[in-house]
C-alpha positions in Angstrom: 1.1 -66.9 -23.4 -1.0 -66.2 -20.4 2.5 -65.2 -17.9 3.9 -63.0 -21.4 0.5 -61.0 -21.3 0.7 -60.5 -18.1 4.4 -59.1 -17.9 3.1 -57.1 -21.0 0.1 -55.8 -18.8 2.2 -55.2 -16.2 5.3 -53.3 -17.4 2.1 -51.0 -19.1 0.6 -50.0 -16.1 3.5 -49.4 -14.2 4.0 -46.5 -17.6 1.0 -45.5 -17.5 1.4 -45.2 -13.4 4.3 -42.9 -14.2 2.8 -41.0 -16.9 0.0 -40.1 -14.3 2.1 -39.1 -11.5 3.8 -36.7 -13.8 0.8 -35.3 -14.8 -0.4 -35.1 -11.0 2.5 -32.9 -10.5 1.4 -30.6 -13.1 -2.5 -30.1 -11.9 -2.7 -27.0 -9.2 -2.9 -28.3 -5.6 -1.4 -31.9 -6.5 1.8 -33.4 -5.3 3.6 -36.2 -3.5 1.2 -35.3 -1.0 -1.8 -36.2 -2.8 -1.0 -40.1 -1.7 -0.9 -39.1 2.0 -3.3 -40.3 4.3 -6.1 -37.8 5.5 -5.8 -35.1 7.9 -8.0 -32.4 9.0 -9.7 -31.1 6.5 -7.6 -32.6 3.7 -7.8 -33.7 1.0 -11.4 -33.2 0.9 -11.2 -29.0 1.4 -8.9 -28.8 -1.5 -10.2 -31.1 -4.2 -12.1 -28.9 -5.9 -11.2 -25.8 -7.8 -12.1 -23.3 -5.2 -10.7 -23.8 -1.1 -12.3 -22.4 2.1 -11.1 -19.9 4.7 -13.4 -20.0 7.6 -12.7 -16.5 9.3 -14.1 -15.7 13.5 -13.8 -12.2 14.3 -15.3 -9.7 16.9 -18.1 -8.0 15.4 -19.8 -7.0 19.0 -18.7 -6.0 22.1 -15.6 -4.1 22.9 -13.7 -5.5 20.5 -15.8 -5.0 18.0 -14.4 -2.0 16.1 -10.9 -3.2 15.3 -12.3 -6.5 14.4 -13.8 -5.1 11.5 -10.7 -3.7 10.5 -9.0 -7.2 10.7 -11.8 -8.3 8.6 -11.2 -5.7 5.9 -7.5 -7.0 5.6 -8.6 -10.6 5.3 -11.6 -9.2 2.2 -8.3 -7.4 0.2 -6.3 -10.3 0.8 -8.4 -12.7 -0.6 -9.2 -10.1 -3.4 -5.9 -9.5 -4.5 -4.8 -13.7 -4.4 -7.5 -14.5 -6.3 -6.5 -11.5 -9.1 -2.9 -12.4 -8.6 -2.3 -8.9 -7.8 1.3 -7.6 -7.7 1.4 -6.5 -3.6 0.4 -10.3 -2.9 3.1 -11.5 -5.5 6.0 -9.6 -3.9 4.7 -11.6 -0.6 4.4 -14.7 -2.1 6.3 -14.6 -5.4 5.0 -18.1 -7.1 0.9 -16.8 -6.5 -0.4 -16.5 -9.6 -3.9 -16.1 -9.4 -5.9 -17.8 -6.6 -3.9 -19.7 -4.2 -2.0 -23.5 -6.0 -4.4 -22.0 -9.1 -7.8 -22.4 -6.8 -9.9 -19.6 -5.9 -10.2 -18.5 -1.9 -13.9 -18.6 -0.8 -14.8 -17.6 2.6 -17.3 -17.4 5.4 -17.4 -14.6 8.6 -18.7 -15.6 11.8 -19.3 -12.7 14.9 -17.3 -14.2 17.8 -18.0 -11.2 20.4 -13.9 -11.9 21.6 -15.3 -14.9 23.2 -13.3 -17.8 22.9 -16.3 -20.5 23.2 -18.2 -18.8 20.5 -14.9 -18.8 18.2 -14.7 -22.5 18.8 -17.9 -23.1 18.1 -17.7 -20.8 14.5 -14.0 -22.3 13.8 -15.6 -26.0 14.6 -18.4 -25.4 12.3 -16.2 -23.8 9.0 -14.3 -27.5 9.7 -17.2 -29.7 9.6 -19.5 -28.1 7.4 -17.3 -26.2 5.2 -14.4 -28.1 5.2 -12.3 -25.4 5.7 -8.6 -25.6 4.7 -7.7 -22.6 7.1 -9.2 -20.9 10.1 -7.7 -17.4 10.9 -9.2 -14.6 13.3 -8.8 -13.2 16.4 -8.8 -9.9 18.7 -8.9 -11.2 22.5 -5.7 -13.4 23.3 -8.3 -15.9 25.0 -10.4 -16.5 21.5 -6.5 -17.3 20.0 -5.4 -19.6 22.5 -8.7 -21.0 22.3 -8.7 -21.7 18.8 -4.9 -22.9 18.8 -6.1 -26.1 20.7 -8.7 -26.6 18.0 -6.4 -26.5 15.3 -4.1 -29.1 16.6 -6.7 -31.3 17.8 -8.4 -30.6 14.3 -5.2 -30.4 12.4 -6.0 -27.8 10.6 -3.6 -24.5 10.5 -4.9 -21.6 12.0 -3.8 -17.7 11.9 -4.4 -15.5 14.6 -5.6 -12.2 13.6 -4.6 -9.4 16.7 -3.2 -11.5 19.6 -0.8 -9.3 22.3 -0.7 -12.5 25.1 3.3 -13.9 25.3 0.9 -17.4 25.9 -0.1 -17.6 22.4 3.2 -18.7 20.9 5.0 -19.3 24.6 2.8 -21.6 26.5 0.1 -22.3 24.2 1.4 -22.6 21.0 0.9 -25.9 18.8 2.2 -26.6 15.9 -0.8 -25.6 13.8 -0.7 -22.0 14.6 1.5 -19.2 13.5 1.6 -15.4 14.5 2.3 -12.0 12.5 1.9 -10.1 15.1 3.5 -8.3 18.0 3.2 -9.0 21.5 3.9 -7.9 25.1 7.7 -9.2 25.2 8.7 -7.7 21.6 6.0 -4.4 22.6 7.4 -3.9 26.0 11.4 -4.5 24.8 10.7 -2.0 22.5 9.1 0.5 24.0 10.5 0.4 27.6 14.0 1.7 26.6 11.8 4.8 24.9 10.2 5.4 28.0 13.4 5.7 30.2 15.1 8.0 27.7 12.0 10.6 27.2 10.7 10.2 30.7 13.2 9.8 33.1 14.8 6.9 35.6 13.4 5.9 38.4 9.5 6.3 38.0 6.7 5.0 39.9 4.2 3.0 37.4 0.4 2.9 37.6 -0.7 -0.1 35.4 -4.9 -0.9 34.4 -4.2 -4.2 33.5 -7.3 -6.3 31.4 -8.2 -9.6 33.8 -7.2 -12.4 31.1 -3.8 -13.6 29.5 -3.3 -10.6 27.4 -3.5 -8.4 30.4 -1.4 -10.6 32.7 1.3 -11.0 30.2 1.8 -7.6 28.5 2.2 -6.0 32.3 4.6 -9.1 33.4 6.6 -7.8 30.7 6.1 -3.9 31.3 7.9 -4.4 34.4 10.5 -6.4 33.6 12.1 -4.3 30.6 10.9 -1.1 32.8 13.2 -2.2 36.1 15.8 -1.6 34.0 15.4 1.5 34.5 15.0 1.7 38.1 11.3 2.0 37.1 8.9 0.7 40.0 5.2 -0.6 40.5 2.4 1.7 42.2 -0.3 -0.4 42.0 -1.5 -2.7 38.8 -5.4 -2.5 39.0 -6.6 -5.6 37.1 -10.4 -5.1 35.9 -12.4 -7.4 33.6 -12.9 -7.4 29.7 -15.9 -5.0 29.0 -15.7 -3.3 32.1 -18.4 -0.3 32.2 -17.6 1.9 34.4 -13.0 1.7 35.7 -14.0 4.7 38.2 -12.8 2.2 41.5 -9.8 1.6 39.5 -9.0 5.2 38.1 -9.4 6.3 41.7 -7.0 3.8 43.3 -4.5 4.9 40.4 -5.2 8.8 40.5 -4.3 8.3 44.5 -1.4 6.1 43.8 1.0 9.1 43.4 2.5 7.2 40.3 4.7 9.3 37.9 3.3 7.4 34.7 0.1 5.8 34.0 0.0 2.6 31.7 -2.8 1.5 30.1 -2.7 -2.1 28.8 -6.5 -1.9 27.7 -7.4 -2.8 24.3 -10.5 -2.3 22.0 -13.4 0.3 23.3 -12.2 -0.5 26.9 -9.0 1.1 26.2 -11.1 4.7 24.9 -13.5 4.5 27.8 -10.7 4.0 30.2 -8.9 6.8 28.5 -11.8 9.2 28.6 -12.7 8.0 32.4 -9.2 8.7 33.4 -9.2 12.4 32.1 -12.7 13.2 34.0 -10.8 11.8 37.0 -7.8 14.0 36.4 -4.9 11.6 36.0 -3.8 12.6 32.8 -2.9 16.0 33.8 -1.1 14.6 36.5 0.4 11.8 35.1 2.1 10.4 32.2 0.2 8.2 29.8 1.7 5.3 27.6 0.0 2.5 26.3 2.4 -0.2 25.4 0.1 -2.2 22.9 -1.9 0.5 21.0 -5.6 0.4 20.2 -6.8 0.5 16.7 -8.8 3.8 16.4 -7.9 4.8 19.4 -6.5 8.4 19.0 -9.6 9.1 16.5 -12.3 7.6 19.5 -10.8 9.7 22.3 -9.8 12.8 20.4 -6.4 13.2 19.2 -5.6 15.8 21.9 -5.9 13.2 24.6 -3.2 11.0 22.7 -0.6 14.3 22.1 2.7 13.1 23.4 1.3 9.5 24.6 3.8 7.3 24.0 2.7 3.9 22.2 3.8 0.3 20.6 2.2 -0.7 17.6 2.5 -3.2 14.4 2.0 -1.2 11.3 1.3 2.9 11.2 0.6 4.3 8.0 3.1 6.9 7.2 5.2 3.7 7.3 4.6 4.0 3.3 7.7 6.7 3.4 10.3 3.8 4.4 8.8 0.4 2.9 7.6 0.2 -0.8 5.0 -2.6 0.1 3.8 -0.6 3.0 2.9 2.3 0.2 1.1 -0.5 -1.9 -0.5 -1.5 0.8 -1.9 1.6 2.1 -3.1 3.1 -1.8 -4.9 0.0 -1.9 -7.2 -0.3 0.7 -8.1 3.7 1.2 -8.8 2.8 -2.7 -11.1 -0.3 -1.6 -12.4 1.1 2.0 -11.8 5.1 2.2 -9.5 5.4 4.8 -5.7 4.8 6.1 -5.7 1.0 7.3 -4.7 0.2 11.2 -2.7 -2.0 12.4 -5.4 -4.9 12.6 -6.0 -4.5 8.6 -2.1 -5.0 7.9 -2.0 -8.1 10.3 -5.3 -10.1 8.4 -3.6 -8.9 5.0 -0.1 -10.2 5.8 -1.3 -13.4 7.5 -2.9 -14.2 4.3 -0.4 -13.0 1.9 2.0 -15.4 3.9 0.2 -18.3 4.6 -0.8 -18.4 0.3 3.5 -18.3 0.3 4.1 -21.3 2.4 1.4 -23.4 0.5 2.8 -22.3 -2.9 6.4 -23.4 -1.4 4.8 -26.9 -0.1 3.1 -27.1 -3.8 0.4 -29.0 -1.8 -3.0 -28.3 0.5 -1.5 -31.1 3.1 -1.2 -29.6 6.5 2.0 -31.0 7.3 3.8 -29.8 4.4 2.6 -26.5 4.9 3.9 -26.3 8.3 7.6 -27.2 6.9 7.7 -24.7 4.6 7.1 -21.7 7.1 9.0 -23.8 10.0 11.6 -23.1 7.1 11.8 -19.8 7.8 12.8 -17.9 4.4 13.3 -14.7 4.2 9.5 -12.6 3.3 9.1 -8.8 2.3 6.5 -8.0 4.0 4.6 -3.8 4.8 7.4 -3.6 6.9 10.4 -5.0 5.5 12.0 -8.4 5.3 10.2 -10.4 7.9 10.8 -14.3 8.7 8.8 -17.3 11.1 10.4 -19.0 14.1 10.5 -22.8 13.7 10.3 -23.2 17.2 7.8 -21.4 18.5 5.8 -20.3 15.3 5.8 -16.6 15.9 7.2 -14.0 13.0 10.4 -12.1 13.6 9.4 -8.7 12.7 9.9 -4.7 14.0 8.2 -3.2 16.9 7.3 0.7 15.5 7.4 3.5 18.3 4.9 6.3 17.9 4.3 9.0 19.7 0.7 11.0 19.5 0.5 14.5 18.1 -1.8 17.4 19.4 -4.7 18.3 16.7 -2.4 21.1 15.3 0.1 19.4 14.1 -1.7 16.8 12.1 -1.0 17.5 8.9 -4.2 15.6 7.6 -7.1 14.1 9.2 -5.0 10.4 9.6 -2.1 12.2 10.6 -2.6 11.3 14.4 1.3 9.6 15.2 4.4 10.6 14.7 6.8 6.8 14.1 9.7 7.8 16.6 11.5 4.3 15.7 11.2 1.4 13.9 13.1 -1.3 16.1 14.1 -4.6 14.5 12.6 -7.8 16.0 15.1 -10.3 15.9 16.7 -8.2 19.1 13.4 -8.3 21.3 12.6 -11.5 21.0 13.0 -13.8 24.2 14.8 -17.4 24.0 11.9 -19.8 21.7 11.2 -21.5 25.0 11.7 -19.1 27.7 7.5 -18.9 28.0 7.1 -23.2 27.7 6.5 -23.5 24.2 5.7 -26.8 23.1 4.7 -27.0 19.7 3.3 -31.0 19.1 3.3 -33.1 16.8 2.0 -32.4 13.2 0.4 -35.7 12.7 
């Protein structure tokens, strides 16, 4: 009697077992996963109905003004997954609203571009917030900084604007994943531009930031720009936040190169700009600046940009040739009053695809989440089908050419760029581990 009961008990919770896995797989954020062990923040930051993205962005320094426009992206990105809005659902076509049905919170923390104080705001969103995803960035330093928390953490994390070849080259992990450009894709594209407009066999005069960004977008200047029988002049390396580049500016101005390029980024790219015309050099020589600003051609007047040739991400007038871009764009002058930069495209895209890959992993669990963009389907994107890298993490995506236009030929007051070219990424990307990446384990 006692063994029959107990084969009867049995065979009913092993149903009853059943019945309640089937109905896991029907709850939003459940899956196989929901029986695997914990890691990071999970499953703790996704078992209730809302999840937490803990964002670190500039909001000082010199930095500060295209961090805000990052930010902006990330605010409309979270706006439109939590109204299932139709730009987010041609990113991430099973969004519906919120993000496996849960709501995105969020928290902003001011990192200044520097990469202890993003560690310290990315370690606290973990801990206290238990944040499913960490995403931000403007300096290259504050990125690689917070890779190496997210794979110690194990929890994903999304840099925001991040030009260094070392973020997904020789300091990528596995818990990272880039959007945007960087100096190998920015120089490959732009390099070839240079030669054609400019000539063969110039002399160079680079003003090169002291920190991986810097180091890595010149080391890649030259080497596309040889090519072209292009040589160096000098390469005058200053520090982040310099005030005052007039030792520098002078060395160049004297350095009787035929083009001057300007790797700066953030206000230290305007001042440098403005400083350089007080010092003459840009009637004298050439300026290009292969990883554009920003705001830049609004901060130092658009008649210092006319005819500067640049490399950027995302320009507006990019809503002529991509259906999303146009979306996009109407969208966030709607939200914010003006055209978005580069920076607000990255934050929004980052988002937009990260809610893709969980909605393809049907689960919160980190690992999962990394297969499905290691996968590496086919996204639209603001700029037309885009897809990740498995092995290095970093997207495959187009490099747009601009060149700057004097005040009188902007046809409104946004109007500051002309896109000369549009060139696909797949072409100028180097080998996946030409720059050491090493991506870890996921677990």
């Amino acid at each position: 009697m006692t063994d029959s009961v107990g084969r009867v008990s049995s065979r009913r919770a092993i149903i009853q077992g059943a019945a309640a896995g089937a109905v896991a797989t029907l709850l939003p954020g459940t899956s196989r996963a929901a029986n695997e062990p914990a890691i990071g923040t999970y499953p703790a930051g996704s078992s209730g109905d809302t999840v937490f993205i803990g964002i670190t962005i500039p909001r000082t320094g010199t930095y500060a003004v295209p961090g805000e426009d990052v930010l902006k992206g990330y605010q409309l990105a979270i706006e439109h997954l939590n109204a299932g809005d139709p730009l987010i659902r041609m990113i991430s076509p099973h969004t519906s609203k919120g993000v496996l049905g849960k709501q995105v919170t969020s928290g902003v923390a001011d990192s200044g571009a520097k990469p202890n104080d993003a560690v310290q705001n990315g370690s606290r969103f973990i801990s206290q917030n238990k944040a499913v995803l960490i995403t931000g960035s403007v300096s290259s330093a504050e990125a690689v900084a917070l890779n190496k928390l997210a794979q110690r953490e194990k929890v994903i994390y999304l840099p925001g604007i991040s030009g260094s070849n070392d973020t997904t080259g020789k300091d990528c992990v596995r818990y990272s994943f880039r959007e945007c450009f960087y100096g190998q894709t920015a120089a490959a594209a732009i390099a070839p531009v240079m030669v054609k407009n400019i000539g063969k066999n110039k002399k160079a005069a680079y003003l090169v930031p002291d920190y991986t960004y810097g180091h890595t977008v010149h080391q890649s200047m030259e080497q596309f720009l040889k090519a072209g029988g292009w040589t160096t002049a000098t390469a005058q390396v200053a520090p982040l936040g310099a005030p005052d580049y007039s030792s520098y500016l002078l060395n160049i101005a004297n350095s009787g190169a035929d083009v001057f390029i300007n790797i700066n980024f953030g206000n230290d790219a305007v001042q440098s700009i403005k400083q350089a015309q007080q010092f003459g050099i840009l009637g004298k020589q050439i300026l290009s600046v292969p990883y554009n600003t920003p705001f830049l051609a609004r901060d130092v007047g658009a008649d210092l940009m006319a005819g500067v040739y640049a490399a950027t991400d995302f320009w507006w007038t990019l809503e002529d040739r991509f259906p999303l871009a146009k979306q996009f764009v109407a969208a966030f002058e709607k939200k914010f009053g003006y055209k978005p930069e580069w920076g607000a495209n990255a934050g929004y895209m980052q988002l937009a695809m990260w809610a893709d890959a969980v909605e393809r992993a049907k689960s919160f669990y980190p690992p999962d989440i990394i297969k499905a963009y290691e996968a590496g389907p086919e996204i639209q994107s603001t700029v037309g089908p885009v897809r990740f890298r498995g092995a290095d993490h970093q997207l495959i995506r187009p490099v747009i050419i601009e060149r700057g236009k004097k005040k009188a030929d902007m046809k409104s007051a946004d109007d500051y760029y002309e896109v000369l070219e549009v060139v696909p990424g797949e072409g100028l990307m180097q080998a996946p581990d030409a720059f050491g990446c090493s991506l870890g384990p996921a677990t």
